[in-house]
N, C-alpha and C positions, 0 to 999 in steps of 0.2 A: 411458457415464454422464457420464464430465468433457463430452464432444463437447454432449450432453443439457442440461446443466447452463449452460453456455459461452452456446447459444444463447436459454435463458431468460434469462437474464443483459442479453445483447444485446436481446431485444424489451422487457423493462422499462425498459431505458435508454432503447430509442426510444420509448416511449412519454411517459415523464417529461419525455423531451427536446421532444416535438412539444406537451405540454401547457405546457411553458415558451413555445415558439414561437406559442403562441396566445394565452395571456395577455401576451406582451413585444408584440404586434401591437393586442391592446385598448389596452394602456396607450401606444400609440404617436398615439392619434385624440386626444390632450390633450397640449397643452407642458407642462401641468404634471407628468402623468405620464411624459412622455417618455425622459426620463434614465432611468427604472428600467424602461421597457419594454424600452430598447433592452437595458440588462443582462443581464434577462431571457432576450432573445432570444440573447445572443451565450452564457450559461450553458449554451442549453439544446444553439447548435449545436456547443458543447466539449463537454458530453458524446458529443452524437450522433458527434460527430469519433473522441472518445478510445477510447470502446466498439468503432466500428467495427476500428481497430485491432486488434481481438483474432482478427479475419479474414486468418491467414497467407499465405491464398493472392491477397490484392492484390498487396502486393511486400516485399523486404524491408525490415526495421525502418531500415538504413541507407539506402536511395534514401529513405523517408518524411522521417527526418533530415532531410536533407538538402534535402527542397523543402521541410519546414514552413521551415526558418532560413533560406534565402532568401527563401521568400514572407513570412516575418515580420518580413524585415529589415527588404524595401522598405516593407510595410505601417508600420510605426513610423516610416522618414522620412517617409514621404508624409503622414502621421497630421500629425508634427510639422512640415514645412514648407509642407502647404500651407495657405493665405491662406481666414477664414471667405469670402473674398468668391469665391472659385475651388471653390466644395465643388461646383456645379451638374457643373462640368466632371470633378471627381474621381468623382462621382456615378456618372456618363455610363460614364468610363471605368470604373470596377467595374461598374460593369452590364455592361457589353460582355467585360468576361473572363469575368465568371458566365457568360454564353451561348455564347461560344468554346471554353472548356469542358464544358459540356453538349456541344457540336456533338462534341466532338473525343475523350469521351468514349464519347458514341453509338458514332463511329465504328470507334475501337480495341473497345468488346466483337462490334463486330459482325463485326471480322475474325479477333476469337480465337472464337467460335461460330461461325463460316463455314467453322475450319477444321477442325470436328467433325464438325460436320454441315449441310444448308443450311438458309437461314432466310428461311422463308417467314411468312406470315399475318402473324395480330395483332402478332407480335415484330419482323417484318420492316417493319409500319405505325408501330410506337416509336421503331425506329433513324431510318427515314425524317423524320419529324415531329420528333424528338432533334437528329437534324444539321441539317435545311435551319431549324426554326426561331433554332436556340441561332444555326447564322453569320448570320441577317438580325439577329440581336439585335445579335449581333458587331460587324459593319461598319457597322450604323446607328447604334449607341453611340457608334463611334470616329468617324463622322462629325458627331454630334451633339458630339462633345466639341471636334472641329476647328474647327465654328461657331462655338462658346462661346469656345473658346481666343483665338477671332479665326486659326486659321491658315486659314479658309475663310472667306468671305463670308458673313458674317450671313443678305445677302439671297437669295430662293428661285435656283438655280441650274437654268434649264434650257436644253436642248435640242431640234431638233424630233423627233416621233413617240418622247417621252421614254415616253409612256404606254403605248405601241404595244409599247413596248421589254419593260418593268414585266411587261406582259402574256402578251410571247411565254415570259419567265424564269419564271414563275411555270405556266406549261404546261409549259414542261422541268421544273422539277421534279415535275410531276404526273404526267407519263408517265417520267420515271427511277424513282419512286415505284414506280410501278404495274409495272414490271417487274421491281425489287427482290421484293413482295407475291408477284408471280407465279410467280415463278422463272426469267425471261426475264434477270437481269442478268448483266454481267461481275462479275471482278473489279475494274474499274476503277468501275463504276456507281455505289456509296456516294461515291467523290470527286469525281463529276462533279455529283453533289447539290452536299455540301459547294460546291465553286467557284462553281454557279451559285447559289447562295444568298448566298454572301459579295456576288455582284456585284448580287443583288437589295436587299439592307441597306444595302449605299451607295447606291443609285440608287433610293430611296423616301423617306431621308430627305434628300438634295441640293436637291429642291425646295422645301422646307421653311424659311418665313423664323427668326430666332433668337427672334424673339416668340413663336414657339406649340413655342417647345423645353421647357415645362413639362407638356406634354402629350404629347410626344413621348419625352420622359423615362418616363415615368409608365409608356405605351405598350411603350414596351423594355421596358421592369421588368417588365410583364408577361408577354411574350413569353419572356423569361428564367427566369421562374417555370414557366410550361409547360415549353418544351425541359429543363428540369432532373427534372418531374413523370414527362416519354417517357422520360429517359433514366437515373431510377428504374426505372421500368417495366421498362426492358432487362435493367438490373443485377438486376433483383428484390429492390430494397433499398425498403424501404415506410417510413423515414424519408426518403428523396430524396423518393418520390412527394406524401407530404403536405407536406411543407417545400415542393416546388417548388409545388403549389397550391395552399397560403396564399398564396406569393409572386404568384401568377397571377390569384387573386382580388383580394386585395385592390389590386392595378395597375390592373387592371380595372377595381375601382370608383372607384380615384383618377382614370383615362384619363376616366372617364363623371363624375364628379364639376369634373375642370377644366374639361371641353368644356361642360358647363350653365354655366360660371363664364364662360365666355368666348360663351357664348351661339352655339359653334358646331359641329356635328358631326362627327365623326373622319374620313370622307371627306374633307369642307373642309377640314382640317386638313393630311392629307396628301397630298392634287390638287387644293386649292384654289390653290398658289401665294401665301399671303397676304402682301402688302406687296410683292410684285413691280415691282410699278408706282411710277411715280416720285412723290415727295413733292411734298404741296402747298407750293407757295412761302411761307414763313412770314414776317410780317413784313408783305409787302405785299399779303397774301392779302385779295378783293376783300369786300366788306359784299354788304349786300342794293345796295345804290344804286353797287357798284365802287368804294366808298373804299377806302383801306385802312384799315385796324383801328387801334384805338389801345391801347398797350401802355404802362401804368403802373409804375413801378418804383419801391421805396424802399430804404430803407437798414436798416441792422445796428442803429443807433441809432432811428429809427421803428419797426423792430417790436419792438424790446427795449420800448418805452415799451408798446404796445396788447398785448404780450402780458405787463407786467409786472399792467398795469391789470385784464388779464382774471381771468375768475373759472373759465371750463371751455374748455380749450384742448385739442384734438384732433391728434396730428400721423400723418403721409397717410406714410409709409417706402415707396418703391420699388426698381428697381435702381440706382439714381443714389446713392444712400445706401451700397450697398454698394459700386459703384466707387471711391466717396471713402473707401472705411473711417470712414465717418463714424458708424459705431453707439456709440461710447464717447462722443463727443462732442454725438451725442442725447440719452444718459443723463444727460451731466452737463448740458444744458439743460431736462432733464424735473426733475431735482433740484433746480435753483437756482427753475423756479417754484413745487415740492413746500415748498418752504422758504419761499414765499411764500403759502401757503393757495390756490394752484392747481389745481384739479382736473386731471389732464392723462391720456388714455388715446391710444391708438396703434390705429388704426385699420387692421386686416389683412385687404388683399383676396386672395383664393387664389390668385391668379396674379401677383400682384404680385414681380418677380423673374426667376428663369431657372428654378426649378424648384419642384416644390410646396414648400410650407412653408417658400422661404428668405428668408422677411423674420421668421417665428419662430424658424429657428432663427440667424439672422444679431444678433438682437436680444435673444435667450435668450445669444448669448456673450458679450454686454456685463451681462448680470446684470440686466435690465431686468424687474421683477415679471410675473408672466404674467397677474397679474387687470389688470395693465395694457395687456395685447394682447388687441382685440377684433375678433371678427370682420364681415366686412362687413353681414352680414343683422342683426346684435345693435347694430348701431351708425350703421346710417344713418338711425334714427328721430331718433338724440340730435343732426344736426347743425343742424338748425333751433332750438336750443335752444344752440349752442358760439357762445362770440365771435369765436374765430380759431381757424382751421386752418391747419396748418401743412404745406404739401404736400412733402416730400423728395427729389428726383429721381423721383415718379411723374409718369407721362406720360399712355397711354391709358386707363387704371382710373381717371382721376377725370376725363375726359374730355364735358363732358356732352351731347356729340353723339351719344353712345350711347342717350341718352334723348330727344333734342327732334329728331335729324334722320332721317327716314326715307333718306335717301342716302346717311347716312353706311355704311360697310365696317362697321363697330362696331356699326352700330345693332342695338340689342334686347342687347347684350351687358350684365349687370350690374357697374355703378360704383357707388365711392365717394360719395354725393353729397353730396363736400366744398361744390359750390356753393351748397348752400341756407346754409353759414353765414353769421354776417354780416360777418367777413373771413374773408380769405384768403389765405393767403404765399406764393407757389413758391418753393421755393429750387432752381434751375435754370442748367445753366451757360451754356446757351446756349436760342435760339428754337426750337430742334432738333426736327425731331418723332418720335413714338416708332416700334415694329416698326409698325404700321399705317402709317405713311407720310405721314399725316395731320395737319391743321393742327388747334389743339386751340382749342375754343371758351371754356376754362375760362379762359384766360392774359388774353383780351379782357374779360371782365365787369368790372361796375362797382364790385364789391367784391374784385377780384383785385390784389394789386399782388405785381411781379415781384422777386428779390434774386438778380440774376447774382451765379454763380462757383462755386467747388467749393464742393460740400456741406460737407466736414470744415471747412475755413477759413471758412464763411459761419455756420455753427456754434458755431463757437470764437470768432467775431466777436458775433454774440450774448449768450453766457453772458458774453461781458467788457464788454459794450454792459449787460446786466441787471442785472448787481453795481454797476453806477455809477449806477442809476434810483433 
C-alpha cells in the first residue's frame, strides 16, 4: 500500500513537473516572458528532481548530498562570475555536460542490467543512441566553447580526407551498435561507442567557423535533448523521456529557425567550412573600375548633433556591443535621446551574436524595455522612414551584399536593411571584417559614416557629446 501510494505520488509530480516544463518553454519564445518561463521551468525540474529522490534504490541520501552541494556550488560561482558577454560559451559548456551525462549515464544502467541479464533489442538500441549521441553532444560543446573562448581558432579547422574520417566514425558506431542489438558484443563494446563518438563530436564541429556557432549551439541542445529522451528510455523514467524531447524539439526548431535566418542549411553549416578562405582586403578593396573605396568617418560630436536633431533613430546591437560590455552605455544613450522626444527602438537580427537570442538577452541585463527590441521581419519596413541608424559592432547582418550581390557567400541570407535609412553610424573598431570573411559594402555608401574605436568609449563619448547639443 505505502510502495502503491509512494509511486502515485511520484507520476503526479511528473506530471505537474513536465506541465511546468511546457508552459516555462512557451513563455520562453517572448523576452517579455522570459524571466517567468525560465522559473517555470526550473520549478518544475525541482520537483521532478526532489520527487525522484524518493526512489531508494538510486543511491544513498549521502553520495546525492554530496554531488547536489558540489554541482551547486560551482553552479552559483559560475552564475555569479561569469560576464553577460561570455553566457554563449557558459551555454556551450552546460550543454556539453547535459550530454556527457546522458552518455555516461546510458552507459552505467547498461552494465548494472548486463549484469542480470543481457540486453538485446529495443533497450539495447536506447543505450546505444543514449551514449554515442549524449558524447557527440559532449565533445562538440566543449569544442564549441574552446572557439568562443578563443582557446581554439575561430576559423574552420581542417585537415585532408577530414570527411572521409567523419564517415568511417560514424560506420564504427553503427556496426558497434548493431552488435550490441544483436548480441554479438563484448564487454568492452558500449565503451568503444562512447570513445568513438567523443572523437566524432570534436571532429564535426572543428570545421566549423565561430560565425555559424549560433547554430551549432542550437544543434547540440538538441542533440542533448534526444540523448537525455534514449536514456529515459533506459532508466524507464517517463519524466527524463519527455523533458529530453521538449529539449530535442524545440533545438530543433531553433537549428531550422537560425539556418533560414542565415539563409543556409545544416549540411552548409557543418561541411560547408564557412569563412575558411581568407578575407577580402578591406580598405583597399577594388570598385567596379579597381579604385579603391571611399570610407567616411565622423566624430562623437557630429553624430551627437544628427542624432540629437533626429526624430526616430534605430540602433543595429551586434557582437561588438557585447565585447565592449557596452549594453549599459547603450541604455543610457537610448535615455538621454528618450529625454529628448526621440523615438528610439533596437533592432534584433536572430543571429546577431554567438548564440540564439544573445543580443536580447545581453540587452534585457541592462534593463532595456523589451517593446523596445524589435525583431528583424517587424522592423525592416520602418528603416526607410528612421533618420539614423545606429550600427553597434554588427558586421555581416547588416551587410547589403546579401541583397544586391549574387557572388557574395551571404547572398540570399536575411539582413538588417539599416541601408535604406537616410544615415547611418558604424560604431566599429576597426575596418575588420566579420565570420564571413568578407568586405562589407555597407561601410562604403553614401550615407554611411564610420566612428572608430571601442563600442563602450565611442558610447560614452556620445551620451557626453549629447548633453552638450
Amino acid at each position: 500500500m505505502i510502495l502503491d501510494a509512494r509511486t502515485g505520488l511520484i507520476d503526479v509530480t511528473y506530471i505537474i513537473a513536465i506541465v511546468l516544463l511546457i508552459l516555462g518553454l512557451k513563455k520562453l519564445s517572448s523576452p517579455a516572458t522570459a524571466r517567468n518561463g525560465n522559473l517555470l521551468a526550473a520549478v518544475g525540474v525541482f520537483l521532478a528532481l526532489g520527487i525522484t529522490l524518493l526512489d531508494r534504490d538510486i543511491m544513498s541520501y549521502g553520495e546525492l548530498a554530496l554531488g547536489i552541494a558540489v554541482g551547486g556550488a560551482i553552479g552559483i560561482v559560475a552564475a555569479r562570475r561569469v560576464q553577460m558577454t561570455a553566457m554563449p560559451q557558459m551555454v556551450g559548456l552546460l550543454n556539453g555536460l547535459g550530454g556527457g551525462t546522458a552518455a555516461l549515464v546510458s552507459l552505467a544502467e547498461y552494465l548494472r542490467l548486463s549484469s542480470i541479464a543481457p540486453v538485446r533489442g529495443g533497450e539495447a538500441v536506447s543505450v546505444v543512441l543514449g551514449t554515442a549521441i549524449g558524447a557527440v553532444s559532449f565533445t562538440g560543446s566543449a569544442v564549441a566553447f574552446a572557439k568562443l573562448q578563443e582557446l581554439l581558432p575561430g576559423k574552420p579547422v581542417q585537415f585532408m580526407m577530414q570527411r572521409v574520417l567523419n564517415a568511417l566514425l560514424v560506420a564504427a558506431i553503427a556496426v558497434l551498435g548493431a552488435m550490441m542489438v544483436t548480441g554479438n558484443d563484448t564487454g568492452s563494446t558500449p565503451w568503444f561507442v562512447f570513445a568513438v563518438a567523443l572523437a566524432l563530436g570534436a571532429l564535426l564541429v572543428l570545421p566549423i567557423g565561430g560565425g555559424d556557432m549560433p547554430v551549432v549551439i542550437a544543434t547540440l541542445n538538441a542533440l542533448t535533448g534526444i540523448a537525455a529522451a534514449f536514456t529515459g528510455l533506459v532508466l524507464d523514467n517517463e519524466m527524463l523521456v519527455v523533458a529530453g524531447i521538449l529539449v530535442g524539439a524545440s533545438g530543433t526548431l531553433l537549428t531550422l529557425l537560425m539556418g533560414k535566418a542565415m539563409n543556409r542549411s545544416l549540411g552548409n553549416v557543418f561541411f560547408g567550412a564557412f569563412g575558411a578562405g581568407a578575407a577580402v582586403a578591406v580598405g583597399g578593396a577594388p570598385g567596379a573600375a579597381g579604385a579603391p573605396k571611399t570610407v567616411r568617418q565622423t566624430t562623437a560630436e557630429d553624430t551627437a548633433v544628427a542624432l540629437a536633431y533626429a526624430r526616430k533613430v534605430v540602433i543595429g546591437p551586434g557582437y561588438g556591443l557585447a565585447v565592449a560590455e557596452g549594453q549599459h552605455a547603450v541604455r543610457e544613450l537610448a535615455q538621454e535621446l528618450e529625454r529628448r522626444g526621440v523615438d528610439v527602438k533596437f533592432a534584433i537580427h536572430p543571429v546577431a551574436g554567438r548564440m540564439p537570442g544573445h543580443m536580447n538577452v545581453l540587452l534585457a541585463e541592462a534593463n532595456i524595455p523589451y517593446d523596445e527590441l524589435v525583431e528583424m521581419d517587424q522592423i525592416n519596413g520602418d528603416f526607410d522612414s528612421t533618420d539614423v541608424v545606429l550600427v553597434v559592432g554588427a558586421n555581416d547582418v547588416v551587410n547589403p551584399a546579401a541583397r544586391e550581390d549574387p557572388t557574395s557567400p551571404i547572398y540570399g541570407m536575411p539582413i538588417l536593411d539599416v541601408d535604406k535609412a537616410r544615415n547611418v553610424i558604424v560604431l566599429k573598431r576597426s575596418m575588420g571584417a566579420g565570420f564571413a570573411g568578407i568586405d562589407n559594402a555597407l561601410f562604403y555608401r553614401d550615407r554611411t559614416r564610420m566612428l572608430f574605436g571601442d563600442a563602450k568609449k565611442s558610447l560614452t563619448s556620445l551620451v557626453e557629446a549629447l548633453r552638450s547639443v
